[in-house]
Structure formats: structure tokens, C-alpha cells
C-alpha positions in Angstrom: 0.0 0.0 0.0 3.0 2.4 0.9 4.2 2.3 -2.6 1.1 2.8 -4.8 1.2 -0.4 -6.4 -2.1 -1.6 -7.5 -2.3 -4.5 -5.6 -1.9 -2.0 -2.7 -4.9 0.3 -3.7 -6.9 -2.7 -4.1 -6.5 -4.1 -0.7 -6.9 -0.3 0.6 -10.2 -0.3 -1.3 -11.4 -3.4 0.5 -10.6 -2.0 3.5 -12.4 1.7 3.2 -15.3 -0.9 2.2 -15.0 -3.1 5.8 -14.6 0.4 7.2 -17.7 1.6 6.0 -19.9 -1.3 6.8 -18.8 -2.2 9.9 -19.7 1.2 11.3 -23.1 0.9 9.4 -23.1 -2.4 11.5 -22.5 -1.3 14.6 -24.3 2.2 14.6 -27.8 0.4 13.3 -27.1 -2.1 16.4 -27.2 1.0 18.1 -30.6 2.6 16.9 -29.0 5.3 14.7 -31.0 5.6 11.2 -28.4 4.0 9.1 -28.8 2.0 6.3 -29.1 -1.8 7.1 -26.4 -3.6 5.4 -27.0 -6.3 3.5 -23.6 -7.5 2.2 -19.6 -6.3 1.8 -17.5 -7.6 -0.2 -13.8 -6.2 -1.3 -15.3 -4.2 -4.0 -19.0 -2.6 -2.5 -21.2 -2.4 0.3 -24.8 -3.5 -0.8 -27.3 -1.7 1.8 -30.7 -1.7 1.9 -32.5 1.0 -0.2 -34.3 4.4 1.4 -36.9 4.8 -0.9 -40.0 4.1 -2.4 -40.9 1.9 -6.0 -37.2 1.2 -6.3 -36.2 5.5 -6.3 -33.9 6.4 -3.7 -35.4 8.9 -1.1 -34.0 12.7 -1.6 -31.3 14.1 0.7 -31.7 17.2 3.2 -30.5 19.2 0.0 -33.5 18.2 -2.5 -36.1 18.7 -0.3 -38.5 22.0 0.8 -39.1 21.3 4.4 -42.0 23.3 6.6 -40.6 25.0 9.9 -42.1 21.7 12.0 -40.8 18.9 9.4 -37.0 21.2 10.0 -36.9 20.9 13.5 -38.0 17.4 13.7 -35.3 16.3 11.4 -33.0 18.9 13.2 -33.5 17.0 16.3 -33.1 13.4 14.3 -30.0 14.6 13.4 -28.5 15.2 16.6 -29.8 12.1 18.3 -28.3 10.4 15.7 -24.7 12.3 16.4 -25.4 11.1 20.3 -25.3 7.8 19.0 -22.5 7.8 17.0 -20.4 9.5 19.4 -21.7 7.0 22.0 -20.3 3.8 19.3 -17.0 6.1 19.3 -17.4 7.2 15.7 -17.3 10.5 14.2 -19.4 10.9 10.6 -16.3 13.2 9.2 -18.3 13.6 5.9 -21.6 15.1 7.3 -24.0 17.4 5.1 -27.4 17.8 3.6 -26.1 16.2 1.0 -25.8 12.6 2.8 -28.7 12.3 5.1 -31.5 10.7 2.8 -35.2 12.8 4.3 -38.4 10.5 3.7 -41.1 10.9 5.0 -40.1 12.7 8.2 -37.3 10.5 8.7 -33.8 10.6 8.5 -31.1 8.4 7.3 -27.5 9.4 7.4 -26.1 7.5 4.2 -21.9 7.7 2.9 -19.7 6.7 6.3 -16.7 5.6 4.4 -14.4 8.4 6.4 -16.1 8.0 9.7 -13.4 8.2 12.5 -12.7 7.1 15.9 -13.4 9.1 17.5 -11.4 8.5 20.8 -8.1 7.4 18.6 -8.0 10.1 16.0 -5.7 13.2 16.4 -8.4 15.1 14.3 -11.6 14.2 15.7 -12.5 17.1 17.4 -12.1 19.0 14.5 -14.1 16.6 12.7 -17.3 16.7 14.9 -16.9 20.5 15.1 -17.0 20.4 11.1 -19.8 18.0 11.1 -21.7 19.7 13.9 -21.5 23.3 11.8 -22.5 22.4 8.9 -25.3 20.6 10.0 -26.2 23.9 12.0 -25.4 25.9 8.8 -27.9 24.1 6.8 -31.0 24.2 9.5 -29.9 27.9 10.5 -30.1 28.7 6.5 -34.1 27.8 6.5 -35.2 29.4 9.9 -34.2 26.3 12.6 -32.3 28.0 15.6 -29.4 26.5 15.7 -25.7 27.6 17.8 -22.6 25.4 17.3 -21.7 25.7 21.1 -25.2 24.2 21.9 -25.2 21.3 20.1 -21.4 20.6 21.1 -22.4 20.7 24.6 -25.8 18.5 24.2 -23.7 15.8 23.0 -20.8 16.4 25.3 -22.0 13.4 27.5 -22.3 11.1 25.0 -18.7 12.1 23.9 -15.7 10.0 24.9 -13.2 11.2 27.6 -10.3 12.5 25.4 -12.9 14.1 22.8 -14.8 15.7 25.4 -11.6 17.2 26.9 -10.8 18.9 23.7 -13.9 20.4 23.1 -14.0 22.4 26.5 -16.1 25.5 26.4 
């Protein structure tokens, strides 16, 4: 893998995919609305589909939501970020553009650079990333929505070394 070869890409591959749907594993064990899994192999993750008639549901970004439908998912949103951070993982990756909406439900969808978030050097950064732009997105159609806040909502679901680094 160090050199680039292609052999080396391809067993990195396999392992970004084991990544990917062993968190989706663990966090639907959990309760967060994550795609069931239904197979990995080296090359893909085959998950269930969020949707209706075979059409995958639209993310955050393709939908008009009403001021009550916002704060619901809002709140989906960081339940879901309570759980993750109680499984030790960090999303890395989140945005409107990977949490499917349906029919007042969430589903956060694309995990393959979720990070550990008691092991990684950058994880506070990462959750403080994840955390803001999730706030940027609800703040942009009316939801009332301050960084600090949510950070210190999930603080106890946080572990020690994260929660250390994200003192007020």
C-alpha cells in the first residue's frame, strides 16, 4: 500500500469498504438511522434502499421542508450524532447532502471516512466540522441552531479525550 502499487490500492479499497460497513453495522445495532447492510465484499457495500418503488429517497438538499418537518429532522440529526459519538465514531463527511429525508425521517447514508473518535488526532475538529454544517444548513431555513449548543448537548455522549478537547 505504501508504494502505490495496484495490488496496494486494491487491498486499501477493501478495506475503506469493511470500514464503512462495519460502522453501518455497529451504529444500526445501536438505533442510529443508518442504512441496514446487507452485504460487503472487497469491491461494495450492498445496503438496503431508502426509498419508495425502487427511487432512492432525496437528501436534506433536494427537499423544501416546513418550519415543523426542519426541526423534527434537526433533532433526528442530533440524536443520531449522540449515537455515533456513543459507538466512538465520528461521521467526518456530514452534510445535507448525505442524510436521505423521507417521510419525516432521516437516514444518514456515505460513512466511508467516519473516524474514531477517541483514537483520531483530528476528531474534534471533525465533529466540530460535522456539527456546523449541520447547523449551517437548518440555520439557513429558519431552525435555531448555535454550534456551542449542540457541542455541549452531545458532550456526554462524547468520549473522555474528545470531550476534553472540546471544552467550552
Amino acid at each position: 500500500m505504501a508504494r502505490g502499487t495496484r495490488r496496494g490500492r486494491t487491498y486499501a479499497f477493501g478495506m475503506w469498504v469493511h470500514h464503512e460497513a462495519e460502522c453501518l453495522r455497529v451504529l444500526r445495532e445501536r438505533g442510529a438511522d443508518v442504512p441496514a447492510v446487507i452485504d460487503a465484499n472487497g469491491s461494495a457495500v450492498l445496503m438496503e434502499l431508502i426509498g419508495d418503488a425502487g427511487v432512492p429517497a432525496p437528501t436534506l438538499r433536494e427537499v423544501d421542508l416546513e418550519q415543523v418537518e426542519a426541526c423534527g429532522a434537526f433533532e433526528q440529526i442530533v440524536r443520531n450524532l449522540q449515537v455515533f459519538l456513543e459507538a466512538d465514531i465520528i461521521h467526518a463527511d456530514l452534510s445535507p447532502y448525505n442524510i436521505l429525508y423521507q417521510r419525516g425521517k432521516v437516514t444518514i447514508i456515505d460513512l466511508p471516512q467516519a473516524v474514531d473518535a477517541r483514537a483520531n488526532d483530528n476528531a474534534a475538529d471533525l465533529l466540530v466540522r460535522d456539527v456546523t454544517r449541520v447547523c449551517a444548513f437548518f440555520g439557513g431555513i429558519g431552525v435555531e441552531c448555535d454550534v456551542g449548543a449542540v457541542l455541549r448537548r452531545l458532550r456526554p455522549a462524547m468520549p473522555p479525550p474528545l470531550a476534553e478537547m472540546l471544552v467550552d
